[in-house]
C-alpha positions as CSV (number, residue, x, y, z in Angstrom):
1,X,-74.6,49.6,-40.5
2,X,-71.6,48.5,-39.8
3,X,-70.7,47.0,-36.0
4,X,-66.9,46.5,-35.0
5,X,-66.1,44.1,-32.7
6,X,-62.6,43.7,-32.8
7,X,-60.8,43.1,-29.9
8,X,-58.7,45.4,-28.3
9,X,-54.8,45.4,-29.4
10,X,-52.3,45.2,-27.2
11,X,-51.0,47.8,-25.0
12,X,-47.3,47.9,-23.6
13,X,-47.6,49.8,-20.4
14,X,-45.1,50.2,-17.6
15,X,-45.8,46.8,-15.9
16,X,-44.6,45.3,-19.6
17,X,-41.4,47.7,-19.6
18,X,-40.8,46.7,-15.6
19,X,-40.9,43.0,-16.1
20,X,-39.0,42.8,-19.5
21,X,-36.0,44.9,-17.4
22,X,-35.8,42.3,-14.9
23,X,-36.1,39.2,-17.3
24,X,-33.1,41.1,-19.3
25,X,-31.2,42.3,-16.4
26,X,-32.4,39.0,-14.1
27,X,-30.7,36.8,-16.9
28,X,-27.1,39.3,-17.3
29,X,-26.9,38.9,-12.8
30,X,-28.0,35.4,-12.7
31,X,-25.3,34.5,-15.3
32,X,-22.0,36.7,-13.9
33,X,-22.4,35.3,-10.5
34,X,-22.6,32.0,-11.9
35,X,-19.2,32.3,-13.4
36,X,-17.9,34.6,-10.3
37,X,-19.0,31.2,-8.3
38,X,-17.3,28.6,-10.6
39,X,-14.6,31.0,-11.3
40,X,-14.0,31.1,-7.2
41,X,-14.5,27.5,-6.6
42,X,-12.6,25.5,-9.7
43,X,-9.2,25.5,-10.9
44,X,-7.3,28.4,-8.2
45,X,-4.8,29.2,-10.8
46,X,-0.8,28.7,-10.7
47,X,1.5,31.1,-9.3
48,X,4.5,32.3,-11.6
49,X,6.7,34.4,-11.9
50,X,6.2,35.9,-15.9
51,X,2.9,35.1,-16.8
52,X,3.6,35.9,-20.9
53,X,7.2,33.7,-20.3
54,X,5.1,30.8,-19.3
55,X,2.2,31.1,-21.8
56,X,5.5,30.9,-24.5
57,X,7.0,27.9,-23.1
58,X,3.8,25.3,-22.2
59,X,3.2,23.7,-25.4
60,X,7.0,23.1,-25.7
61,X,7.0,21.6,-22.0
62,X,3.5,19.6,-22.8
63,X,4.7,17.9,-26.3
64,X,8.1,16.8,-24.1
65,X,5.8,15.6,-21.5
66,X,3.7,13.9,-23.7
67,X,6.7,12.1,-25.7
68,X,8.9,11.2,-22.0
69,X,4.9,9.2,-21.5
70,X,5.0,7.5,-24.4
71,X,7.5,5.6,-23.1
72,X,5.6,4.1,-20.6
73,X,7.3,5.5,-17.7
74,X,5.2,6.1,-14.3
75,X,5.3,7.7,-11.6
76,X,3.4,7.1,-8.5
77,X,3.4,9.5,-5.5
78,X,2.3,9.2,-2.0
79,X,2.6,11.5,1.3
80,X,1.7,9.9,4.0
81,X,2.5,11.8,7.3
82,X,6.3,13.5,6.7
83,X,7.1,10.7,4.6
84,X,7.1,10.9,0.8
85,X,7.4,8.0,-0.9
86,X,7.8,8.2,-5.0
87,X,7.6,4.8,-7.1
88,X,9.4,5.2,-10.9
89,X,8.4,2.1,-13.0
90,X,8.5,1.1,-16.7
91,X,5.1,-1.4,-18.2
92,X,4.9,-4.5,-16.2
93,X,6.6,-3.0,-13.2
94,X,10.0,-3.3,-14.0
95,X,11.5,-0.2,-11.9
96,X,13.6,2.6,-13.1
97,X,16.7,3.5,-11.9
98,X,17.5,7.6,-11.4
99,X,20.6,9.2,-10.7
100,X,18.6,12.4,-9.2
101,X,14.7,12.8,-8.3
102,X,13.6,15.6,-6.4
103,X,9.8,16.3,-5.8
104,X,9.2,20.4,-6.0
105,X,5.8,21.1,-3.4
106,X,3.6,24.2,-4.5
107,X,0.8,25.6,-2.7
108,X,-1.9,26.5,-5.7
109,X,-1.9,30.1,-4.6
110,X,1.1,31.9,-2.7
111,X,4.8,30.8,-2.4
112,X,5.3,31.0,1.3
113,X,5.1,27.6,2.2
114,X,6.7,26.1,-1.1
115,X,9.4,23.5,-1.0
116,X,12.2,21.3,-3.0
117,X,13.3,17.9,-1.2
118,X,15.7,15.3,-2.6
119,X,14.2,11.8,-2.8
120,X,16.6,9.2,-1.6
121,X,17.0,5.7,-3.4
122,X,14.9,3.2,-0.8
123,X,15.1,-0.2,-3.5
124,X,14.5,-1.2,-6.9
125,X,12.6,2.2,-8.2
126,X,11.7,3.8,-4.7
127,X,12.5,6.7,-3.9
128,X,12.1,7.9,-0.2
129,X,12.3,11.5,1.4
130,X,10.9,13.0,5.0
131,X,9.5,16.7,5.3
132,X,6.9,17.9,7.0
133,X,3.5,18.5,4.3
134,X,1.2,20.5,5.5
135,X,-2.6,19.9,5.3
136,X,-4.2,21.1,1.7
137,X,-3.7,21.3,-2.2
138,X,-0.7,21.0,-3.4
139,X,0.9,21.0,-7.0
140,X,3.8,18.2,-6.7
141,X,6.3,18.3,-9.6
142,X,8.6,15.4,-9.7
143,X,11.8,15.2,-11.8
144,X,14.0,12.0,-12.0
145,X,17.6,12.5,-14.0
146,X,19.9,9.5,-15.4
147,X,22.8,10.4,-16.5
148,X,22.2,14.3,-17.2
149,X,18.9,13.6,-18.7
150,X,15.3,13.7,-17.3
151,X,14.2,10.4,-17.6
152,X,10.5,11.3,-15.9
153,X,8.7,15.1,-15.3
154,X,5.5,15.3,-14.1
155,X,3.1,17.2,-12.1
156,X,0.2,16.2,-10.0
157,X,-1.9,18.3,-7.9
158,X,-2.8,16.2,-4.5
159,X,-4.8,17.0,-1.3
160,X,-2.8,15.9,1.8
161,X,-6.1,15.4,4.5
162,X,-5.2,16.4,7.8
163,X,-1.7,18.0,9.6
164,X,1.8,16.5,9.6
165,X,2.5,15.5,13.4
């Protein structure tokens, strides 16, 4: 005589499909709105005008960047108000003289409110302009020519905390 007592084996019923469809599709939902939200919230992207143009030409623009800093040339912007107020110095502060520095305002997103202002020489290595700057992000690109050749490019986004009166 012979007596069985295995156990049962397992059964996958319904309940088992149900809850391995929303662990599978749970995990795909969970993870696209996580990078919807990051996506939405991060970096807002750059406005121009030829995408595939400007893919071509940023390494090209980044190693000239990154050779103009090895110099040791700074830049230091602030907006305060309508006033902007750009500082060009070499190490141990000795300023830098430009011929030319204009400071190119872009909104992250949208052109509308965009602007280019001449910065005035205000002393040794300051450079002074007033224009109304809105409240917000901004993407502040700052070129300063000597003598036909850009001596300093760079480009710093900012966030200008309350309106201009």
């Amino acid at each position: 005589m012979t007596t069985q007592s295995e156990k049962p084996s397992f059964v996958f019923t319904g309940w088992h499909m149900l809850g391995a469809m929303l662990l599978f599709f749970g995990t795909i939902i969970t993870v696209n709105l996580t990078m919807a939200y990051f996506a939405t919230s991060t970096w807002s992207g750059l406005v121009v005008k030829n995408t595939y143009v400007a893919s071509q030409e940023f390494n090209g623009k980044a190693a000239g960047i990154r050779s103009m800093l090895a110099t040791g040339i700074k830049g230091k912007l602030e907006v305060k108000g309508d006033r902007i107020h750009y500082a060009l110095t070499l190490p141990g502060d000795e300023p830098v003289i430009a011929d030319k520095v204009t400071a190119h305002f872009k909104r992250p997103v949208g052109e509308h409110q965009d602007f280019v202002t001449e910065l005035k020489p205000a002393g040794a290595g300051i450079y002074e302009a007033s224009h109304e700057v809105l409240h917000g992000h901004w993407i502040v690109e700052v070129v300063a020519v000597k003598d036909g050749q850009t001596i300093m490019h760079e480009a710093n986004r900012i966030a200008v905390i309350g309106e201009a009166k």
